[in-house]
N, C-alpha and C positions, 0 to 999 in steps of 0.2 A: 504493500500500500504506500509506503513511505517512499519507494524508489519510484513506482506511477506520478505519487503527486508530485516530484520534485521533478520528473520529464516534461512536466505537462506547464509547470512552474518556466522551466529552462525553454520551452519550445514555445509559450505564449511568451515570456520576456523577449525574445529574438524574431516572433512573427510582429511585434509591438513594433521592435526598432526599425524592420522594415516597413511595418506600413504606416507609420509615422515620418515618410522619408524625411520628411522638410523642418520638421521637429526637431526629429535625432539630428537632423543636420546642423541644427543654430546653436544645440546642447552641448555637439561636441567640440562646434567652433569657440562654444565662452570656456567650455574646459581647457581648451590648448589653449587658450588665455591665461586659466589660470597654469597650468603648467608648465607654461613656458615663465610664468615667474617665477613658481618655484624652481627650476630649472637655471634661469638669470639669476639666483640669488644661490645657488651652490655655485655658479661659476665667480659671483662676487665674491664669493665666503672666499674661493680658491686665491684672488687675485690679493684679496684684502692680508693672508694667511702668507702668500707670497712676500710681499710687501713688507710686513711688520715681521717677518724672519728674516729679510734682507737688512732692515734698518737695526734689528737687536744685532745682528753677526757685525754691522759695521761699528759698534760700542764695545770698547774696553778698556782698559785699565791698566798703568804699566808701573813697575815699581824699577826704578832707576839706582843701582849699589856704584857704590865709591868705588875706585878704579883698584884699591888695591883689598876689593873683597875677594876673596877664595870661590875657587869655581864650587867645592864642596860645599861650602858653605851655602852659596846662592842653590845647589840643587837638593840642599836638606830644605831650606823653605821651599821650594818648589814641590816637593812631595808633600809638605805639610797641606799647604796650599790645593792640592791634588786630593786631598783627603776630607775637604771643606766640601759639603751636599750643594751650595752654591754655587762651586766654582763647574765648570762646561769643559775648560779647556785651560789649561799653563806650557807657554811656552819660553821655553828658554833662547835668550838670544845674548850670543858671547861679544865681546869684546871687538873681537876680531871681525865677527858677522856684522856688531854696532857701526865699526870703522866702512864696510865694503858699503852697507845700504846708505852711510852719510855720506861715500866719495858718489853714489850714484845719483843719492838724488840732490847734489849740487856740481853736478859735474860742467853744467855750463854755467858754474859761478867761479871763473878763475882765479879771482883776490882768497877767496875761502880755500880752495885748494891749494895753492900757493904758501896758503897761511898754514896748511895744515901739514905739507911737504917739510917747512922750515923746525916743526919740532922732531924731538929727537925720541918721544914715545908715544902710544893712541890713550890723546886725550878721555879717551871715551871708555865708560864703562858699560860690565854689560846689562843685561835686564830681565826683565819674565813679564811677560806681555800675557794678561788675563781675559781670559769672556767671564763672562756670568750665565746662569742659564733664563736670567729677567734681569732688566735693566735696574727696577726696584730693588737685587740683592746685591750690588757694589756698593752698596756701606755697609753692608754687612762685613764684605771681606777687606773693605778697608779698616774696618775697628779691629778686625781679625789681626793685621799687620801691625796697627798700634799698639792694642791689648798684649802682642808676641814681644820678648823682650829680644830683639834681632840683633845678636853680636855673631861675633865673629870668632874664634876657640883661645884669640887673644886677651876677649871683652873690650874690644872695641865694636864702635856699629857699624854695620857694613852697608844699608841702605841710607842713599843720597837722598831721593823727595820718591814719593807717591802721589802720580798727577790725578787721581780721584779727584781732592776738592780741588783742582784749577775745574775740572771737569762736571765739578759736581750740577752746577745750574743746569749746563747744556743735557744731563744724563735724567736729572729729575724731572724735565720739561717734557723728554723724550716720551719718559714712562706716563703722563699725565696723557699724552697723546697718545700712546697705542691703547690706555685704558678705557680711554673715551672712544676710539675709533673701536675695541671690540665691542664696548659698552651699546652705540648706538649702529652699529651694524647687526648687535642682536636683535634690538629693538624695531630694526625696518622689518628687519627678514618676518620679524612673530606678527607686525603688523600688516605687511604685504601679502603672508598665508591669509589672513584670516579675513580678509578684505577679498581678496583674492573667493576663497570658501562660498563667503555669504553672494558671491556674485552668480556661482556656481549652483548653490540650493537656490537661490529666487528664479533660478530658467528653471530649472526641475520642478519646480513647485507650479511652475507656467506650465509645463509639459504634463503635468498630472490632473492639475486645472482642465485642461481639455479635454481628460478624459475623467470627470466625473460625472458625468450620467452613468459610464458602464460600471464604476468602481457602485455606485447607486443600484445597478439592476443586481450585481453580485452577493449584497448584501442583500438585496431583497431574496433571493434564492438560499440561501440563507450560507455562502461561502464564508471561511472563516478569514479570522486577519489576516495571518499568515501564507493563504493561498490570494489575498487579492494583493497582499506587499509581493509576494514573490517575481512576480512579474514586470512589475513597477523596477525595482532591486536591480534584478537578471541587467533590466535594461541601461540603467543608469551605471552598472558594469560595464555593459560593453560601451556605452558613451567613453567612460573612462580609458577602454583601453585601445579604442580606434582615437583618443585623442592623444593618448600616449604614444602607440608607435609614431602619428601625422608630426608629434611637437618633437620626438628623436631624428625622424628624417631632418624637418628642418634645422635642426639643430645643426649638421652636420655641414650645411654650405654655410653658416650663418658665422660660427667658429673658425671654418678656414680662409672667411673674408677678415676677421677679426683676427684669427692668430698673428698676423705680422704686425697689425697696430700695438695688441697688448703686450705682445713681445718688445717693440718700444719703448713703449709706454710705463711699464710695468715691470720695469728692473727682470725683462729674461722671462717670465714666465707667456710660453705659446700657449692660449685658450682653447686651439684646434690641439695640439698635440694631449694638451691635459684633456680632451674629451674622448680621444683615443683613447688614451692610456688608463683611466676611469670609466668605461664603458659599461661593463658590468655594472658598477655601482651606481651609476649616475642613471643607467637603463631601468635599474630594480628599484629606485628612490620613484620614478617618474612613473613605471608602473604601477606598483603600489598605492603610490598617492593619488592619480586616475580611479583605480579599482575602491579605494575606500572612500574617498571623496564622493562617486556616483552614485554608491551604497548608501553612504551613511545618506547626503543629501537626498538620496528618492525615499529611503525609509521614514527618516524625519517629515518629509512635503508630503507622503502619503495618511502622514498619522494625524492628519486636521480633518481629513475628508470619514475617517474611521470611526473619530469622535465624536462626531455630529448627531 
């Protein structure tokens, strides 16, 4: 009985959507509406996620030792440092690598190199250049380095300056902005569904509207809820999932007119290649959300006409 009524369920939802051409047809163009936003708003999440990973990777933190600190010395803090839940990444960078990257990047300042040829040893000491895994945790690991009492096995100190506070305004501002930018790119995205949704259930609710005389002769025969939703349901499924695959196709020229823009634009990340490469995921999000959206919105628009 149960497998009858739900053939009968699946075979009126699908004789509905065809003989409703012009219906199903408007229902599933406001759907790809809404799914091509939520579809626009995973590719934004990707760009925005791009974006504030490229700006944390370009912030760090460098601590500068006196020229005649010990290499042992500087890679005992470096492992400590290494050991701190904060820290992302410690690099060491010597003396001798300090000297090559400052002949490089003033190589067409000839008075500097000149100046620099005339001494008789490298001025320069070496360093440990740090990330953090948030912009917000470099005071942490700069108290780290004050609270360390950092000598050297002489007891003398072996670090020269810690450029955190020159850096600290430009690092705190940073973190103020990627907060606010996750903060109110959550805020579009919850607002854009849901706008998005309510546009989606008032056509369904339109499309069921038309048909309540027959939802009226069913009850009068005395059909139960469940057999007059089921069909209603069926359809607003398959609304959902001919607008799913229509809003993937396009998807597809739409991304590889755009990939070279937001690859510009966008600090490297290709929006065609990221749709490739998330395909699966970005297919089953869009599926999904079709398939429940059409559900839930026919289940909900049919439950006014049940009530009556």
């Amino acid at each position: 009985m149960f497998l009858t009524t739900t053939k009968r369920i699946l075979k009126s939802g699908m004789f509905s959507f065809w003989r409703n051409g012009f219906v199903s047809l408007s229902s599933v163009l406001i759907m790809m509406v809404t799914l091509f936003v939520i579809g626009s708003i995973i590719f934004l999440g990707a760009i925005l996620d791009s974006t504030l990973a490229e700006i944390r990777d370009k912030v760090d933190i460098n601590v500068y030792f006196v020229t005649s600190a010990g290499e042992e010395d500087i890679l005992t803090i470096k492992n400590a440092l290494e050991n701190l839940p904060e820290a992302k990444q410690v690099v060491y960078v010597s003396r001798d690598q300090a000297l090559e990257e400052f002949r490089e990047k003033h190589k067409d300042d000839q008075f500097t190199i000149q100046a620099l040829e005339e001494l008789d040893d490298n001025p320069l000491g070496a360093a440990l250049n740090i990330k953090a895994k948030e912009p917000s945790q470099y005071e942490g690991i700069a108290k780290f380095l004050q609270s360390e009492n950092i000598l050297s096995k002489e007891g003398t100190p072996i670090v020269d300056k810690i450029n955190y506070f020159q850096n600290k305004t430009a690092i705190d501002k940073l973190t103020q902005i990627i907060d606010s930018a996750e903060t109110l790119g959550f805020i579009l995205t919850f607002v854009l569904i849901i706008i998005s949704i309510l546009i989606t259930f008032n056509t369904i609710r339109l499309v069921i509207y038309i048909s309540r005389d027959e939802i009226s002769v069913m009850r009068l025969v005395g059909a139960s809820g469940s057999y007059i939703r089921g069909p209603f349901v069926v359809s607003g499924m398959i609304y959902g999932l001919v607008a799913a695959l229509l809003t993937l196709i396009i998807f597809y020229p739409a991304t590889f007119w755009l990939g070279g823009v937001t690859q510009r634009f966008f600090i490297g990340l290709n929006i065609f290649e990221y749709y490739l490469g998330n395909f699966f995921q970005i297919s089953l999000i869009i599926f999904s959300a079709g398939i429940i959206i059409g559900a839930v919105s026919s289940y909900l628009a049919v439950m006014r006409y049940l009530n009556k």
